[in-house]
DOVO-193043 format. One record per residue (C-alpha): residue in one letter; x, y, z. Coordinates in steps of 0.1 Angstrom, whole numbers, padded with zeros to 4 digits, always signed. Example, Ala and Ser with C-alpha at 12.3 -4.5 7.8 and 13.67 -1.06 7.14 Angstrom:
# residues 2
A+0123-0045+0078;S+0137-0011+0071;
# end
This chain:
# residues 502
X+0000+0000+0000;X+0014+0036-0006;X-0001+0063+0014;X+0005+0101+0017;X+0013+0117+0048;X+0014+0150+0060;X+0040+0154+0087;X+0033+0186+0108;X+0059+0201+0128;X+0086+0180+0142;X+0113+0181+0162;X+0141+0154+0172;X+0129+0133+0142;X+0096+0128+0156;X+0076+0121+0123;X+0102+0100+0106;X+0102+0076+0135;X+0064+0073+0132;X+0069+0067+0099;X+0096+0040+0104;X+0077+0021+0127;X+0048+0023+0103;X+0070+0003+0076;X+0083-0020+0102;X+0050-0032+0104;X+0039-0032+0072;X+0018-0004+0070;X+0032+0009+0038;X+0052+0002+0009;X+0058+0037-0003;X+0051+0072+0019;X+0045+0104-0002;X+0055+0126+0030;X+0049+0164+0031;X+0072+0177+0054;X+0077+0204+0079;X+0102+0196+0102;X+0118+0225+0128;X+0152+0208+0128;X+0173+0185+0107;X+0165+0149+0127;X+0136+0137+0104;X+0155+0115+0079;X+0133+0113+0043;X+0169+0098+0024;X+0155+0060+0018;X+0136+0055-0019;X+0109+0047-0002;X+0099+0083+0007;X+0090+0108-0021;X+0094+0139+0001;X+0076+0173-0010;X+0079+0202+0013;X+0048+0217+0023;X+0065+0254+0018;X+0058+0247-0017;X+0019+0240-0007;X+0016+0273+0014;X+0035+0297-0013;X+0013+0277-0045;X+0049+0274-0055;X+0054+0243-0077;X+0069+0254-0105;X+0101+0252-0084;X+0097+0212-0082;X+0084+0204-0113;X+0071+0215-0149;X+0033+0221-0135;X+0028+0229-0176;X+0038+0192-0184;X+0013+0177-0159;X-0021+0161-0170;X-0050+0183-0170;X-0077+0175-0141;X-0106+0158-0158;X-0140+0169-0158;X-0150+0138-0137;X-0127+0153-0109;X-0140+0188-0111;X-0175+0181-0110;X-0169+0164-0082;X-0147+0188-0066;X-0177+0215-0069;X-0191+0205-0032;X-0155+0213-0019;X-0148+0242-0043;X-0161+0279-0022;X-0145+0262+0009;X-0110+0260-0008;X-0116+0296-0022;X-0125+0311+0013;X-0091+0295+0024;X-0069+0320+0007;X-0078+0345+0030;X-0049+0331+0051;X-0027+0346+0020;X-0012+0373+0040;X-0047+0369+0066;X-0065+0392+0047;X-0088+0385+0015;X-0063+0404-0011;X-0072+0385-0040;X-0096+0386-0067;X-0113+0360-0078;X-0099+0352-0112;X-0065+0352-0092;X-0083+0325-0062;X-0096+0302-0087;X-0063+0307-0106;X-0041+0295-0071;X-0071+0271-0063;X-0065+0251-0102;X-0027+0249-0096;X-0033+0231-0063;X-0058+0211-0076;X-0034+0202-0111;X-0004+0195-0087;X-0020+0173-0061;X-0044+0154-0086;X-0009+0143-0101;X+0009+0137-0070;X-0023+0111-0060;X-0024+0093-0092;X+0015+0089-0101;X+0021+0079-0069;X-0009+0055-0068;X-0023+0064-0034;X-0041+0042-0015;X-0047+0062+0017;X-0045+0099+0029;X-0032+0104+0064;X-0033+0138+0075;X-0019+0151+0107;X-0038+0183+0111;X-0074+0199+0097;X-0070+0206+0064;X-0073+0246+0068;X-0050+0259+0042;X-0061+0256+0002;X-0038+0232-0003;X-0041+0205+0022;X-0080+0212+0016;X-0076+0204-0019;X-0056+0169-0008;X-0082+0161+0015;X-0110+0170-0011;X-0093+0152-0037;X-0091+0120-0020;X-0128+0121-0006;X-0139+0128-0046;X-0116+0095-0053;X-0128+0075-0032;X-0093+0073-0005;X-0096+0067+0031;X-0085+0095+0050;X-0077+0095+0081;X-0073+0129+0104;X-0055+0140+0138;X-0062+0168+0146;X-0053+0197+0178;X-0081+0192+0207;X-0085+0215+0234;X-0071+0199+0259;X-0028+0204+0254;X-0009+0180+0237;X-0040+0160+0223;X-0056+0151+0192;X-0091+0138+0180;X-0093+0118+0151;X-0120+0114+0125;X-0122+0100+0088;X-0139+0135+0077;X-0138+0170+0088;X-0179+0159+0095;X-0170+0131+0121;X-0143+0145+0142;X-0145+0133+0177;X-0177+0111+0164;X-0155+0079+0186;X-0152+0105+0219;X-0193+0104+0213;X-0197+0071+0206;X-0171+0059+0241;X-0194+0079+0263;X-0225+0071+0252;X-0212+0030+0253;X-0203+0036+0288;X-0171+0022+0274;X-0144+0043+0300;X-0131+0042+0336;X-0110+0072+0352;X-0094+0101+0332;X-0056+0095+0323;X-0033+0116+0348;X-0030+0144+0318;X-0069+0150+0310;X-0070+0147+0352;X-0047+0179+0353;X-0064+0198+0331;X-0099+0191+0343;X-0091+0203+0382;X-0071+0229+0366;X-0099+0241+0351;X-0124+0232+0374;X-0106+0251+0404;X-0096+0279+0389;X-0113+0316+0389;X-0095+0328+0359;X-0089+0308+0327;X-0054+0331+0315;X-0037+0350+0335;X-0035+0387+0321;X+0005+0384+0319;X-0001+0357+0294;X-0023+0373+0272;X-0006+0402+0269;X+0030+0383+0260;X+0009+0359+0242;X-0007+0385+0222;X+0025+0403+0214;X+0042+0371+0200;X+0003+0364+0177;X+0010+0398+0161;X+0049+0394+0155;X+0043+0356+0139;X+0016+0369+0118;X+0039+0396+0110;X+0069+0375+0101;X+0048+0348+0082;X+0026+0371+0059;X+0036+0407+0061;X+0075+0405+0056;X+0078+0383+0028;X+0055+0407+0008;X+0073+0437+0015;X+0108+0413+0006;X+0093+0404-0027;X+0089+0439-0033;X+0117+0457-0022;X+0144+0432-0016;X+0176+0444-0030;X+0191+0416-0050;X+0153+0414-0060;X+0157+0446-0077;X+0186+0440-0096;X+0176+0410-0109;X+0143+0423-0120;X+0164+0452-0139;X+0184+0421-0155;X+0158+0401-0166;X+0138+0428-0179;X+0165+0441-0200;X+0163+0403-0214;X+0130+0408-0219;X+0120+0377-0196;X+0081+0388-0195;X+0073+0365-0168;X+0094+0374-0142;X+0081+0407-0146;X+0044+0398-0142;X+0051+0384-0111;X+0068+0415-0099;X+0040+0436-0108;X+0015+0409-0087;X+0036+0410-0058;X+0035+0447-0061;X-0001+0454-0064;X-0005+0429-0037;X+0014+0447-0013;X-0004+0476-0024;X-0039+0459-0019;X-0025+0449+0015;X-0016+0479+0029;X-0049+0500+0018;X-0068+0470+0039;X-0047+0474+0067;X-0061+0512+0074;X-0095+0494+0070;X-0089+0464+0098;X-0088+0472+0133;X-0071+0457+0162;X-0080+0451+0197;X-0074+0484+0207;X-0100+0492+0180;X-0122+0470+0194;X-0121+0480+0229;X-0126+0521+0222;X-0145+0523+0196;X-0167+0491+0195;X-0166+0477+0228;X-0199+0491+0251;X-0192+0517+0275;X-0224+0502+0302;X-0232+0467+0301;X-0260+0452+0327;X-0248+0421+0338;X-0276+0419+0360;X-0300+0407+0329;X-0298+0374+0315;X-0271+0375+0292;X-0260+0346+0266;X-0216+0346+0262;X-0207+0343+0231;X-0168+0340+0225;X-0155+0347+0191;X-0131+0325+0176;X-0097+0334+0160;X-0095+0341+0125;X-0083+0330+0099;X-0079+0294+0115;X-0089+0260+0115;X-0116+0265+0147;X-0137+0285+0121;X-0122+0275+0085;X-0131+0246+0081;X-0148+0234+0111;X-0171+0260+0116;X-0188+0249+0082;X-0211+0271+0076;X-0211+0294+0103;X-0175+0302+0096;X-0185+0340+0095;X-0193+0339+0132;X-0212+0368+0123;X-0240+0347+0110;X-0247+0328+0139;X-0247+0356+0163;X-0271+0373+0141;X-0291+0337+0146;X-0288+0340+0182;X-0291+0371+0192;X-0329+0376+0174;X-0340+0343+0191;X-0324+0351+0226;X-0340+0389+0220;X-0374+0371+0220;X-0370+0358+0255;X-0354+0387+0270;X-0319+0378+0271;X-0287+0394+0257;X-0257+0385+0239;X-0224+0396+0252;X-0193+0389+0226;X-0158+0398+0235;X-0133+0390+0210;X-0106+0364+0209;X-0080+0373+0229;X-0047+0369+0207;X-0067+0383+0177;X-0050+0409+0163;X-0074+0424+0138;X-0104+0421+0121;X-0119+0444+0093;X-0129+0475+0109;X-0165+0468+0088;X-0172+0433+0107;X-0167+0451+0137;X-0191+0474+0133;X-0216+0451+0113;X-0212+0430+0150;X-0220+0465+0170;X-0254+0466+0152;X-0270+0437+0158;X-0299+0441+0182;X-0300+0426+0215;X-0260+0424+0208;X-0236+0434+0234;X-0197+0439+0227;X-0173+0428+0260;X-0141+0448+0263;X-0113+0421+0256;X-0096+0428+0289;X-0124+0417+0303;X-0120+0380+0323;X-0139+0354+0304;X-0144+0324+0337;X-0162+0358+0351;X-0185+0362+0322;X-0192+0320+0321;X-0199+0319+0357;X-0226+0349+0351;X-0237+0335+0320;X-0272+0317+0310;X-0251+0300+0285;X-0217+0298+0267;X-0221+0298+0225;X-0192+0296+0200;X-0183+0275+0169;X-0157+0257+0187;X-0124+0264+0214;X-0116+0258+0251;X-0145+0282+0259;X-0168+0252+0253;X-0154+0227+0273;X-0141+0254+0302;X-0175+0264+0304;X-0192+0223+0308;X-0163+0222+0334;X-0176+0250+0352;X-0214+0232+0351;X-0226+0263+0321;X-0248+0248+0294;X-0231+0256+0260;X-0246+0260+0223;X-0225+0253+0193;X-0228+0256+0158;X-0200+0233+0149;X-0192+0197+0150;X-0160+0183+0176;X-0159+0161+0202;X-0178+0182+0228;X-0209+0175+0210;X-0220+0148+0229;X-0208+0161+0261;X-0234+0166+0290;X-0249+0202+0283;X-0236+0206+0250;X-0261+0217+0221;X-0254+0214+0182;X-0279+0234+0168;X-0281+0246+0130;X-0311+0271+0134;X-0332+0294+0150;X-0362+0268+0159;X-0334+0244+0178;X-0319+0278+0194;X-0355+0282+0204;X-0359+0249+0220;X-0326+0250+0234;X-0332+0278+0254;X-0364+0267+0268;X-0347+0237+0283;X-0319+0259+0298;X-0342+0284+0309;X-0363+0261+0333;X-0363+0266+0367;X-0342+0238+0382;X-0320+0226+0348;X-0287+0219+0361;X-0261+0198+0347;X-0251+0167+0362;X-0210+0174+0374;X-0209+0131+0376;X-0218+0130+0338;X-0195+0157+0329;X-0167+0141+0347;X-0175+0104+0334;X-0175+0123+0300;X-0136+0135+0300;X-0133+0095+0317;X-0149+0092+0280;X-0122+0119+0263;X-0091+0100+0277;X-0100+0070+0259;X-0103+0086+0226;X-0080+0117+0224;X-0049+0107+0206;X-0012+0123+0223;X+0003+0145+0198;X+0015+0178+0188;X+0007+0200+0161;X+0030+0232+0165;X+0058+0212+0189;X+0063+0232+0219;X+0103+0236+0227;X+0087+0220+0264;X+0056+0197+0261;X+0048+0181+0293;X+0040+0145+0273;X+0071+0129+0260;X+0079+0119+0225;X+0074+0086+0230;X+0040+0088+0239;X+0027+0106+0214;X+0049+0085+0184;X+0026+0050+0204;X-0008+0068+0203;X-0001+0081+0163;X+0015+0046+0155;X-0015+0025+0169;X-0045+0045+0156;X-0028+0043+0121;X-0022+0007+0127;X-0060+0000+0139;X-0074+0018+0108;X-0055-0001+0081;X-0067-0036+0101;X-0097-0028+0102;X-0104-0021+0067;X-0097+0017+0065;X-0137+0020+0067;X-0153+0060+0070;X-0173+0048+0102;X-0139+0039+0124;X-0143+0046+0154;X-0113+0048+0175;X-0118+0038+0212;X-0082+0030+0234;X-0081-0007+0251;X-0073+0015+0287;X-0069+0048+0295;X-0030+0043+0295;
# end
């Protein structure tokens, strides 16, 4: 069997040893791996690997690897069925530079080239199943993982939880944490495992949820990655000296391409920076947007906006990825019975378009929070918590606050959780929460993470220079969910479920 696998970051050759256990036990014959290691320790040198650096994914930059002209062209099989997956993958390129610079012509452009590219990659390399070690949130690892569904490939996806230094797994972005579901409603647990314990009392016993000194440093380092990542390479393309002189040479050679590109890159910068006046940051937010009286003495409903552009919201808030949407949904239901909504932004988001801020202001019954404002306060107050997904949901079932979400994860089933998708289940929602008595049971919350620690997978998405589980851990969780879903037939309704709690 050859499968593709899509190694996230790695240290001290964590992905490669995953993968070499893998072939030790016959998992694989050949790995298409997409790398992006943080050191030099994953070793990619055997001829079993055919090794493509996901740099070349996030910059659409394949030209550098390979004639993308000499390629097949995608069939129209493939793009008919690619349609359903299509304005997804086009939203997605509003992580280019985290703003939405490009036009369309230029999106469907970027979102082709992917498509061409990985259609290629699948079919020369005759892949039998799509392992992917993180949502899919970017236009290019959305088009792999759209590609393979439209083919017919088992995928399998681990993906960040909320609790640190875990994973839930699904075979589609539509039945992540389905197995954490399916364990507690089987009654198939016994005890949390030491790290889900931590986190639980942590939560559980504590009056704040981050301490202000974090957010601020936390904050700081959000706007200088975002900075580093999308701003700076722009203004390098642009302005960079040896770029320069080389754009003087190759126009004097009358190398046409080279100068389109140049004159893209400009404009983009230029699109960039007349958007920047028009997004604000929190400070923004907190002066000009924020309300200067709020009475917390009425029955208020908390909604917590989600960080954007990321993979909380993009993909896996479907639809309601413009959280705008279903506050708009919520607020004219809970305005009905009396109740408010109070939003306070994300607290490392450092800007939104100054227009959604004020589009959020206007919505009746709607309440802006200032972000400085201490969010296990405004739980412990609350009717209920709502958000699309994020610790808020399951910090707020820890605390005993029923929560309303308009995504799908593995919170869903917990005890006072509520999926709804419209107003008429908002409705009914809120009459069960608004009864006199409701409560939810602290025993079936608690039995629930007993439920988590038996279906979370160890693992790390962005490797933290200190995690507090060891590498070996999280290489024997990865190793054995892979290793249960090829024995057991690569099916889309796996369900993973751990012998113990480990």
């Amino acid at each position: 069997m050859n499968i593709l696998y899509r190694a996230c970051a790695s240290r001290n050759g964590y992905q490669s040893r995953i993968l070499k256990l893998l072939y030790d036990k016959g998992i694989f014959e050949k790995c298409t791996v997409i790398t992006q290691s943080l050191d030099d320790r994953d070793d990619y040198q055997s001829d079993i690997y055919h090794e493509i650096n996901a740099m070349y994914g996030y910059s659409c930059s394949y030209y550098k690897i390979c004639d993308v002209d000499e390629l097949p062209e995608v069939s129209e099989v493939i793009l008919r069925r690619m349609e359903q997956y299509k304005a997804v993958a086009l939203n997605m390129t509003c992580r280019n530079h985290h703003m939405h610079l490009l036009y369309y012509d230029e999106m469907e452009y970027e979102y082709m080239l992917h498509v061409k590219f990985w259609n290629s990659v699948l079919d020369n390399d005759h892949i039998d199943f799509v392992f992917l070690t993180t949502t899919p949130h970017c236009v290019w690892e959305y088009v792999i993982y759209a590609l393979a569904k439209t083919k017919g490939i088992p995928v399998l996806i681990e993906t960040v939880a909320n609790i640190p230094g875990f994973n839930e797994v699904g075979t589609s972005l539509d039945n992540l944490g389905k197995n954490t579901m399916t364990c507690f409603a089987s009654g198939e647990y016994n005890g949390m495992n030491q790290y889900v314990r931590e986190y639980y009392d942590k939560v559980l016993f504590s009056k704040e949820f981050t301490r202000k000194i974090e957010k601020s440093a936390v904050l700081k380092e959000q706007k200088e990655w975002v900075c580093r990542l999308y701003y700076k390479p722009l203004v390098k393309r642009v302005f960079n000296k040896d770029n320069a002189v080389s754009l003087v040479r190759k126009l004097r050679s009358g190398n046409s391409d080279y100068n389109i590109r140049m004159h893209h890159n400009t404009e983009l910068l230029m699109r960039f920076l007349v958007k920047k006046i028009n997004y604000g940051n929190q400070n923004y937010y907190d002066k000009r947007i924020a309300s200067k009286r709020i009475d917390y003495d009425k029955r208020y409903i908390y909604y917590a906006l989600q960080y954007f552009p990321e993979s909380s919201v993009l993909p896996r808030g479907g639809v309601f990825w413009n959280q705008l949407n279903a506050i708009k949904m919520l607020a004219h239901v809970a305005k009905k019975r009396g109740v408010n909504v109070l939003v306070k932004e994300h607290w490392i988001e450092e800007s939104r378009a100054k227009r959604y801020y004020q589009e959020l202001k206007s919505i009746s019954g709607v309440y802006c929070v200032k972000s400085t404002e201490e969010s296990a306060q405004l739980v412990e107050n609350a009717l209920a918590v709502a958000s699309e997904t994020g610790t808020c949901i399951q910090e707020s079932i820890i605390k005993g606050k029923p929560v309303i979400t308009f995504a799908d994860h593995y919170m869903c089933g917990a005890p006072g959780v509520y999926r709804v998708h419209d107003e008429n289940e908002i409705e009914k929602v809120l009459m069960v929460i608004m009864e006199d008595g409701y409560r939810i049971s602290e025993t079936d919350v608690e039995k629930y993470f007993e439920a988590i620690s038996r279906t979370l997978v160890k693992g790390y998405l962005d490797w933290p220079s200190k995690p507090h589980i060891n590498l070996r851990e999280c290489i024997k969780d990865t190793v054995d969910l892979i290793n249960r879903f090829v024995l057991e037939g690569m099916k889309e309704d796996f369900i993973y479920i751990k012998e113990s709690i480990d």
